[in-house]
N, C-alpha and C positions, 0 to 999 in steps of 0.2 A: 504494500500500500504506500503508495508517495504522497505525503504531507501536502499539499498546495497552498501557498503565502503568500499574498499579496503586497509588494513593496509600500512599505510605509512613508511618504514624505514628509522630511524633518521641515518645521516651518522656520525659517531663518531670524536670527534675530537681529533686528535694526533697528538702527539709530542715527537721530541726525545733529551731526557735527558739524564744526566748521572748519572747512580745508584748509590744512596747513600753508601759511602763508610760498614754503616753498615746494609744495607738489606739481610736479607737471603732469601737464591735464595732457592726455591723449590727443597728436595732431595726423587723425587718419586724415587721408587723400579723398576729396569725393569721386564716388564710383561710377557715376557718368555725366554727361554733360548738361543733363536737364534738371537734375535735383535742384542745383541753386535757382532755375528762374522761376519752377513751380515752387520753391518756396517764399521767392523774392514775390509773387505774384499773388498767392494769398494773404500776404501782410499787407500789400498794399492795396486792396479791395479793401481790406476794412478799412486803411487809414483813409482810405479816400471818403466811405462813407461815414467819418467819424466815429467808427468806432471801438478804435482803441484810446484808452485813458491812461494816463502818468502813473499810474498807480497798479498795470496790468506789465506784465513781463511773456513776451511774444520774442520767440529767438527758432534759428535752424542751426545745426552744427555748434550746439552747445551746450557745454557740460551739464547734464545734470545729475547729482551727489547723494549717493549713498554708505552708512556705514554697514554693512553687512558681514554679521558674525567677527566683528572687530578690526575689518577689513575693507577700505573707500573702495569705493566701486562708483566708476564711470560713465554715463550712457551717454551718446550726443546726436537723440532724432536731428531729422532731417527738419520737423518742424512742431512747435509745439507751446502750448499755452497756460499763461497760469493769470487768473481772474486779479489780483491782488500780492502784493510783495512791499515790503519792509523797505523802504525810502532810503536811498545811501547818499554818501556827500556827491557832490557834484564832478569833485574831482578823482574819484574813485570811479573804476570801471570796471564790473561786472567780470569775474575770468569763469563765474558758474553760480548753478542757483542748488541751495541746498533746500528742499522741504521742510514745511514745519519749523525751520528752524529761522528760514530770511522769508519765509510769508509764506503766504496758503499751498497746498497740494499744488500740483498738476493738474489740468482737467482735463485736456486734449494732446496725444500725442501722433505724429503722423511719422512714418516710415515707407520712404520709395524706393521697390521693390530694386533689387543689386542684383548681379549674377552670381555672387558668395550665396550658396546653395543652404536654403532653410533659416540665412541670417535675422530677417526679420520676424520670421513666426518660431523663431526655436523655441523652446521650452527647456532646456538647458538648465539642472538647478542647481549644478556648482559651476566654478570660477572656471572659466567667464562667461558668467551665465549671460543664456539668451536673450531677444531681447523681448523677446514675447514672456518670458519668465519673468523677467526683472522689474517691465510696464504693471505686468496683473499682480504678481506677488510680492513684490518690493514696494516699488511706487504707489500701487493702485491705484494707477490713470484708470478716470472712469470710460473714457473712450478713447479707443485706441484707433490708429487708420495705417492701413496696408494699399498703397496703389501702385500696380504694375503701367507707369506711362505706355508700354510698349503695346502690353494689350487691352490695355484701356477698363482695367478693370481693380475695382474699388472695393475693399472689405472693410465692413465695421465693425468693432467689437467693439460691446460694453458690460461694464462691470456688475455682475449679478449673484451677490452670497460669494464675493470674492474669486468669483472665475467669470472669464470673458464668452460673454454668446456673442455667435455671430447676427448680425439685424439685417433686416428685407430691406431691400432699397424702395421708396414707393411709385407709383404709376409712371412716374418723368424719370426712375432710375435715379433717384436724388436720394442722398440720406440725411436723416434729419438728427443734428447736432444740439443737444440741449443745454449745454455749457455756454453754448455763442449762441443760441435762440434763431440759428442758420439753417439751412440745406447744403449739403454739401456733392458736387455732383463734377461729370466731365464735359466739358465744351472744347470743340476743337475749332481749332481757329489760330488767328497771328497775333503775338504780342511780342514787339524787339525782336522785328524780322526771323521769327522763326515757328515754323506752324509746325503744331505742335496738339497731343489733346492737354488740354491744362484741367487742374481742378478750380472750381468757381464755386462762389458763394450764392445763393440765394435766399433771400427773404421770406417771411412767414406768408405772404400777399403771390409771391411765385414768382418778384423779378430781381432779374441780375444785378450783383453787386458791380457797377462798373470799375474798373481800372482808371487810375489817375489819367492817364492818356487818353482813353475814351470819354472821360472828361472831359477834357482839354478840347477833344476835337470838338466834341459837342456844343460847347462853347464858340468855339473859332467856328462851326458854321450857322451857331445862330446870331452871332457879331458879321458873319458877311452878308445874311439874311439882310438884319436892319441896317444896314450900309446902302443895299441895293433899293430900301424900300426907298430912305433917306434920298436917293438920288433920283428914284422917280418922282419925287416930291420938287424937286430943284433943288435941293441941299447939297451943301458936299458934307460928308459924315468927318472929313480930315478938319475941317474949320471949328 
């Protein structure tokens, strides 16, 4: 007769410190050429539609700090959010954010998918643990985001009794982020000459968060708009 035992997982114990002023923070290489503009691109839909505040800490390729089992441990999404953070001097500059200890949790973390095989969904529960391990059971980001640019394809997990379910995307293929009060979905298209499917925001109402640029334009054609009306009146709009 053979015994059958199910592996027990040890829960790690963590704590949040603060990094030693001389640790070097991990400076991995980004793994392809698109991660920085999709991340450069969803910060700036919010900032355009005002809605990030001085008081939110919004970063990609940046450390964030764990003590695990008396041991700092590293992570640095691609992109990721925290509602509230603990105010620093002005002439200090951020090298990573520790939990709980320089302001509130996490709430949003996003990872674009890499060819490093199973990197971003690993569940890995020793050193160096995954990072799907590290999100749900270290951190516990309540929403996690997994997006393959190549195939255009979006997972959400969020946090339920401390493990991650995956969620339905709904009828537009958008999922709905509850930490930003967003949709978060794929649109393809050009931003900084390069087309591309990008991730985009949407509104509880179902419209796109625009891009500062798209801004911009929108502006500049309805400034040539009233130009042109301006000169069918006999005005010149330059005077």
């Amino acid at each position: 007769m053979v015994l059958q035992t199910h592996p027990v997982q040890i829960q790690p114990n963590v704590t949040w410190e603060a990094l030693p002023a001389d640790f070097v923070l991990p400076d991995d290489p980004v793994e392809n050429i698109q991660q920085p503009p999709l991340a450069a691109a969803l910060t700036d839909a919010l900032g355009a539609a005002r809605l990030i505040q001085n008081y939110m800490l919004i970063g990609s390729n940046f450390g964030l700090v764990a003590t695990v089992n008396k041991k700092i441990v590293v992570k640095a999404p691609d992109w990721f959010y925290v509602p509230q953070v603990q105010p620093v001097a002005a002439e200090i500059v951020r090298r990573s954010y520790t939990p709980n200890l320089e302001g509130e949790p996490v709430a949003v973390v996003m990872e674009f998918l890499s060819d490093t095989e199973g990197g971003e969904l690993s569940v890995r529960s020793t050193p160096p643990y995954g990072k799907l391990y590290f999100y749900e059971r270290i951190l516990q980001v309540p929403t996690y985001v997994t997006y393959d640019p190549y195939e255009a394809i979006i997972e959400v997990r969020c946090l339920q009794n401390g493990q991650y379910i995956l969620q339905q995307a709904d009828t537009n293929g958008r999922f709905w982020i509850p930490e930003l009060e967003l949709f978060l979905g794929i649109w393809q298209g050009e931003r900084l000459c390069q087309t591309m499917n990008w991730l985009r925001w949407w509104d509880k109402q179902g419209n796109l968060l625009l891009w500062s640029s798209e801004q911009a334009e929108i502006e500049r054609q309805r400034a040539e708009r009233l130009a042109q009306k301006l000169r069918e009146m006999g005005i010149n709009p330059d005077d």
